[in-house]
LONUKE-101876 format. One line per field, with one value per residue: x, y, z of N, C-alpha, C, O in turn. Coordinates in Angstrom, 1 decimal. Layout:
<recs>
n.xx <- X | ... .
n.yy <- Y | ... .
n.zz <- Z | ... .
ca.xx <- X | ... .
ca.yy <- Y | ... .
ca.zz <- Z | ... .
c.xx <- X | ... .
c.yy <- Y | ... .
c.zz <- Z | ... .
o.xx <- X | ... .
o.yy <- Y | ... .
o.zz <- Z | ... .
</recs>
This chain:
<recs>
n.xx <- -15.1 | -17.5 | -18.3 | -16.2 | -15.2 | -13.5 | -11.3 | -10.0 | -8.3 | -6.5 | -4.8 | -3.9 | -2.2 | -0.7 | 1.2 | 2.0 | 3.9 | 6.1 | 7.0 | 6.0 | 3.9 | 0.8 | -0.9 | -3.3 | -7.0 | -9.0 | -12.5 | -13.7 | -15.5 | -16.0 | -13.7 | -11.9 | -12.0 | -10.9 | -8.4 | -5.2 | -3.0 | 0.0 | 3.5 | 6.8 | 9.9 | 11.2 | 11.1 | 11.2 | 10.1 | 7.4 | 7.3 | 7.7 | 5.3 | 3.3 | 3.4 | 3.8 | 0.8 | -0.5 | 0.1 | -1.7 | -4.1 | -6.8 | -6.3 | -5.5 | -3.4 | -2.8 | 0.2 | 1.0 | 3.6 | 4.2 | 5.3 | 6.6 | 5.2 | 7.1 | 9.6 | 9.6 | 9.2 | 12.2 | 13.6 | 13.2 | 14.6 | 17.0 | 17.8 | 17.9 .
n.yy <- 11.0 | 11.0 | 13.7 | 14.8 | 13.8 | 13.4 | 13.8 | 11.6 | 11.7 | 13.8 | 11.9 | 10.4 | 12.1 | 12.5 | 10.3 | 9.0 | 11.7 | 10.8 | 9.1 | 6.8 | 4.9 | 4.8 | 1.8 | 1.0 | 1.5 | 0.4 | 0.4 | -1.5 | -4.0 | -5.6 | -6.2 | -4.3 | -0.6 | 0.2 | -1.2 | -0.8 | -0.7 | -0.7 | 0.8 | 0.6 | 2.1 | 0.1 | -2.0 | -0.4 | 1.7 | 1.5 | 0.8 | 3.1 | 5.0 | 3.3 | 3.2 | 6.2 | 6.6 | 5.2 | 6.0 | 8.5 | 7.6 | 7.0 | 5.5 | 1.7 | -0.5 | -3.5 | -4.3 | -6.3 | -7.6 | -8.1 | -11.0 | -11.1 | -14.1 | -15.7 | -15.1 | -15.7 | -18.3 | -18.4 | -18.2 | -20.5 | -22.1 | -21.5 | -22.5 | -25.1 .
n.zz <- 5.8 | 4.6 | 4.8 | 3.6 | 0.9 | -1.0 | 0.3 | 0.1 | -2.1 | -1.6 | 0.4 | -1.0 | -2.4 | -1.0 | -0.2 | -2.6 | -2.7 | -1.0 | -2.8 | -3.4 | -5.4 | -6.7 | -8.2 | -8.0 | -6.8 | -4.9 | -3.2 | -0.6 | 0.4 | 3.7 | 6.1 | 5.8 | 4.8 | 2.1 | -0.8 | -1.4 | -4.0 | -4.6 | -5.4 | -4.6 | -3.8 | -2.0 | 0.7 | 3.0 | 2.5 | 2.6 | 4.9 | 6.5 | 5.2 | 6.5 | 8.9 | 9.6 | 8.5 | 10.3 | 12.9 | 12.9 | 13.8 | 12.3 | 10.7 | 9.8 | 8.8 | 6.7 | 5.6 | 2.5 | 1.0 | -2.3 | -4.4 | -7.9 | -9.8 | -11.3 | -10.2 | -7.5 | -8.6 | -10.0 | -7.5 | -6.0 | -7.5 | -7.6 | -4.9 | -5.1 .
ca.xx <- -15.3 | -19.2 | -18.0 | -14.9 | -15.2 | -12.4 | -10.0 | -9.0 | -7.6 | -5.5 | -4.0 | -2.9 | -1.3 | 0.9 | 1.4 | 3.1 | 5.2 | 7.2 | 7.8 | 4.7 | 3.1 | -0.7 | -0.8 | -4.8 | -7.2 | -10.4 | -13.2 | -14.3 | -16.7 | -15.6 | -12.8 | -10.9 | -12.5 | -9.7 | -7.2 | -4.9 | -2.0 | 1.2 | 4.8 | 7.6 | 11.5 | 11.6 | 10.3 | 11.6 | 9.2 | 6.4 | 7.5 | 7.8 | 4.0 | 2.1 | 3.7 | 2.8 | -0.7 | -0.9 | -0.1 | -3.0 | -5.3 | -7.9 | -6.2 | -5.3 | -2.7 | -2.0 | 0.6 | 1.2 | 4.5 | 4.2 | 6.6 | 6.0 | 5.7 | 8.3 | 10.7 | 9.7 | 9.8 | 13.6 | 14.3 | 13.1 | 15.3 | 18.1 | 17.9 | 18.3 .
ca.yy <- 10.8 | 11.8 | 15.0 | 15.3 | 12.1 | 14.2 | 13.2 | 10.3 | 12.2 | 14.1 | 11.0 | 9.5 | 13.1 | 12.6 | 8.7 | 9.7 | 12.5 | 10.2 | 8.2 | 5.2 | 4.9 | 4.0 | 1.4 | 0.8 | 1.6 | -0.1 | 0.5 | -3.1 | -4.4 | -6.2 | -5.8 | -3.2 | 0.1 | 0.1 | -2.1 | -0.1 | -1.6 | 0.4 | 0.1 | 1.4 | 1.4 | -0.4 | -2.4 | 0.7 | 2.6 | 1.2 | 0.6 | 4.6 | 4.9 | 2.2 | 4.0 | 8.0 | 6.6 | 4.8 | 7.3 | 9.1 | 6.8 | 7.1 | 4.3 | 0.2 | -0.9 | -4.2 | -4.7 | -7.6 | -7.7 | -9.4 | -11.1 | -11.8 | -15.6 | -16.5 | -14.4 | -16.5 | -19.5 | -18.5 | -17.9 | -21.6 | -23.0 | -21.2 | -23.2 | -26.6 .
ca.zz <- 4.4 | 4.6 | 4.9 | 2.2 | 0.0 | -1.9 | 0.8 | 0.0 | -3.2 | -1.0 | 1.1 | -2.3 | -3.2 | 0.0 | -0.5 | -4.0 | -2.6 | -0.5 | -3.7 | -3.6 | -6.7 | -6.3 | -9.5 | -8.1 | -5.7 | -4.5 | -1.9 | -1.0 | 1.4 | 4.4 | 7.5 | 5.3 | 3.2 | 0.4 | -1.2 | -2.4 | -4.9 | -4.6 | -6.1 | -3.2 | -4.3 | -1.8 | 2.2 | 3.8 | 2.0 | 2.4 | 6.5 | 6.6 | 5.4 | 7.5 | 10.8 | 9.4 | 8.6 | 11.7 | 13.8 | 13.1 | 14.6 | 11.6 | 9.4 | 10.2 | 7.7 | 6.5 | 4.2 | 2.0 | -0.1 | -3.4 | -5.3 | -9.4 | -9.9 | -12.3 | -9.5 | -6.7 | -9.4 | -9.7 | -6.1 | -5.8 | -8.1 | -6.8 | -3.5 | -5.2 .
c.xx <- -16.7 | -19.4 | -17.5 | -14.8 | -13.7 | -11.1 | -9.3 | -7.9 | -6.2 | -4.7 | -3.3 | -2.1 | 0.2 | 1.3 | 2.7 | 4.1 | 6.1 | 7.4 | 6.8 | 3.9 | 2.0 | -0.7 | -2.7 | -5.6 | -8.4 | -10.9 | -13.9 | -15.6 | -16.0 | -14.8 | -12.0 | -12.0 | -11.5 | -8.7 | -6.6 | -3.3 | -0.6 | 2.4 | 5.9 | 9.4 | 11.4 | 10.8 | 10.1 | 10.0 | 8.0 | 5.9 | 6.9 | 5.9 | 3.2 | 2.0 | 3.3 | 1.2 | -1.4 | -1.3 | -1.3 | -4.1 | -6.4 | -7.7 | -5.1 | -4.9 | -2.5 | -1.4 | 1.3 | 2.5 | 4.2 | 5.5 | 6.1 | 6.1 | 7.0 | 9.2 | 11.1 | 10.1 | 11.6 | 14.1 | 14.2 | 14.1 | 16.3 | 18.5 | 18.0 | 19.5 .
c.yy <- 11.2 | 13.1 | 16.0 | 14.3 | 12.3 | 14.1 | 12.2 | 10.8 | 12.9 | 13.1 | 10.6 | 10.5 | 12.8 | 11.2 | 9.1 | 10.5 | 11.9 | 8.8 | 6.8 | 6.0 | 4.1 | 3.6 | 1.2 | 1.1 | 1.2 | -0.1 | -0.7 | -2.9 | -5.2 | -5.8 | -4.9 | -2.5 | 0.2 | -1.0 | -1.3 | -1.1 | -0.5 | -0.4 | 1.6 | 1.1 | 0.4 | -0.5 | -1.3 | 1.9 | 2.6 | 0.8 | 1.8 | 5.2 | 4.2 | 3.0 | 5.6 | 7.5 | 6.1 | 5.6 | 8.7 | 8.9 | 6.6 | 5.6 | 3.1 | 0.1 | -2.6 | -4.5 | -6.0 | -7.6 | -8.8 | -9.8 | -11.9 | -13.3 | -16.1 | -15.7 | -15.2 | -18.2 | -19.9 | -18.2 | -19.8 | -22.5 | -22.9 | -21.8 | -24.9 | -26.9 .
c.zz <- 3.9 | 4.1 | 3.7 | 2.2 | -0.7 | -0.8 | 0.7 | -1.4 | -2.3 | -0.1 | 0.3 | -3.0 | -2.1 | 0.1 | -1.7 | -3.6 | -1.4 | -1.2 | -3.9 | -4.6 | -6.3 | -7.8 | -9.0 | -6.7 | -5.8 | -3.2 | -2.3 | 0.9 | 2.6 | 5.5 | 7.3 | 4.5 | 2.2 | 0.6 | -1.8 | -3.1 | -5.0 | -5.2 | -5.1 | -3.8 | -3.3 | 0.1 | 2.6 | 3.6 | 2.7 | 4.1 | 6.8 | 6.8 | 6.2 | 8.3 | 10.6 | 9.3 | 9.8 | 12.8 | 13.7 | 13.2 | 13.6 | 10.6 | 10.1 | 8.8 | 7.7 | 5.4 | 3.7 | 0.8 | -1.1 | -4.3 | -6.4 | -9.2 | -10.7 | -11.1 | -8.9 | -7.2 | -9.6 | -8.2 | -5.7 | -5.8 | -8.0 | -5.5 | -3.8 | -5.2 .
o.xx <- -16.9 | -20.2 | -17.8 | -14.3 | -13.0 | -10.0 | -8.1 | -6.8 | -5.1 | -3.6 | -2.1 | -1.4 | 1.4 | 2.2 | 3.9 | 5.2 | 6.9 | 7.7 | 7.2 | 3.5 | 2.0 | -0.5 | -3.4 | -5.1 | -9.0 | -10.2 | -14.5 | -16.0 | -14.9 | -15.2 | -11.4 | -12.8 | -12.0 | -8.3 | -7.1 | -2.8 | -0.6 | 2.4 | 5.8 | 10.0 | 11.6 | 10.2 | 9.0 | 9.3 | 7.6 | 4.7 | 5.8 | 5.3 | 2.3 | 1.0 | 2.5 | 0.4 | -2.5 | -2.4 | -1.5 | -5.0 | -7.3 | -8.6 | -4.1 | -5.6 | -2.1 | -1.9 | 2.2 | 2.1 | 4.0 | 6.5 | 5.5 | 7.0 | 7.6 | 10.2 | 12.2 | 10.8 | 12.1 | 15.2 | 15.2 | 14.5 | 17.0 | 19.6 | 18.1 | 19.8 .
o.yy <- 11.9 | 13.5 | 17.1 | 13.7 | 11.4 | 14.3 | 11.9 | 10.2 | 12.4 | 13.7 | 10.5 | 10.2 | 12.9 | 11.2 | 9.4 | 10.1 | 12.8 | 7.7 | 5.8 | 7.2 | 3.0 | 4.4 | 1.5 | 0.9 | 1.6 | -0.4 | -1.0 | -2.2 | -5.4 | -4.7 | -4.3 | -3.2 | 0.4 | -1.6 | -0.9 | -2.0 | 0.5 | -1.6 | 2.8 | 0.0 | -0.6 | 0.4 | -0.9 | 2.5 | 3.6 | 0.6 | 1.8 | 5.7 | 4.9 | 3.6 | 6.1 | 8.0 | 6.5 | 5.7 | 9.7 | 9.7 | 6.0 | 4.9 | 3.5 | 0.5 | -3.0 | -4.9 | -6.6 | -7.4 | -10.0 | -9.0 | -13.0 | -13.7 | -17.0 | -16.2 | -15.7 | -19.0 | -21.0 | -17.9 | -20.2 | -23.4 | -24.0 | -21.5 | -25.7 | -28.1 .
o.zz <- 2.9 | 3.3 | 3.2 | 3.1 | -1.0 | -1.2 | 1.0 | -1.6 | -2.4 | 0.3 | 0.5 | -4.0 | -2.3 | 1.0 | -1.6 | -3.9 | -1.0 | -0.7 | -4.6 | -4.5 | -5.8 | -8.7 | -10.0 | -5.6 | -6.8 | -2.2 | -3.3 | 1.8 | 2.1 | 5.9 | 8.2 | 3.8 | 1.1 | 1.6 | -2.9 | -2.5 | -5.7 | -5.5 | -5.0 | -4.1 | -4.0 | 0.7 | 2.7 | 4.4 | 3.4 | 4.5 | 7.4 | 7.8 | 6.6 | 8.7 | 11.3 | 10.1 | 10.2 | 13.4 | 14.5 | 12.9 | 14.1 | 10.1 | 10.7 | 7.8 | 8.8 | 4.4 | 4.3 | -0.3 | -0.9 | -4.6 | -6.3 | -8.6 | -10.3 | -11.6 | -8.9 | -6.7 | -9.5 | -8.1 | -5.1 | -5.0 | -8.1 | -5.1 | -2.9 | -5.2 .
</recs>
């Protein structure tokens, strides 16, 4: 990145062309350099990416699925 800071532009060109939408991206401080915020049709997707980025030994993924609150609010209520 020292090098070509302008890479990370191109990681998020090839993120996008297998359909993840970057809704945000932040270089933070701590055990991770970025957070990035994505929107994936779907798990699969978002499986697909971890293991391509993986495999290139440069990048440690963890990903966190979110789910909106009022969703999870009805998935709740659905269990009573």
């Amino acid at each position: 990145m020292k090098v070509n800071p302008e890479r990370i532009l191109e990681v998020n060109k090839e993120i996008e062309a297998m359909g993840i939408k970057i809704l945000a991206q932040y270089a933070v401080l701590g055990p991770f350099d970025f957070v990035n915020i994505v929107e994936a049709p779907d798990e699969r997707s978002i499986a697909k990416l971890s293991i391509e980025l993986g495999f290139r030994g440069t990048v440690h993924t963890l990903s966190m699925p979110a789910i909106p609150t009022d969703k999870l609010i009805r998935f709740l209520k659905e269990e009573e």
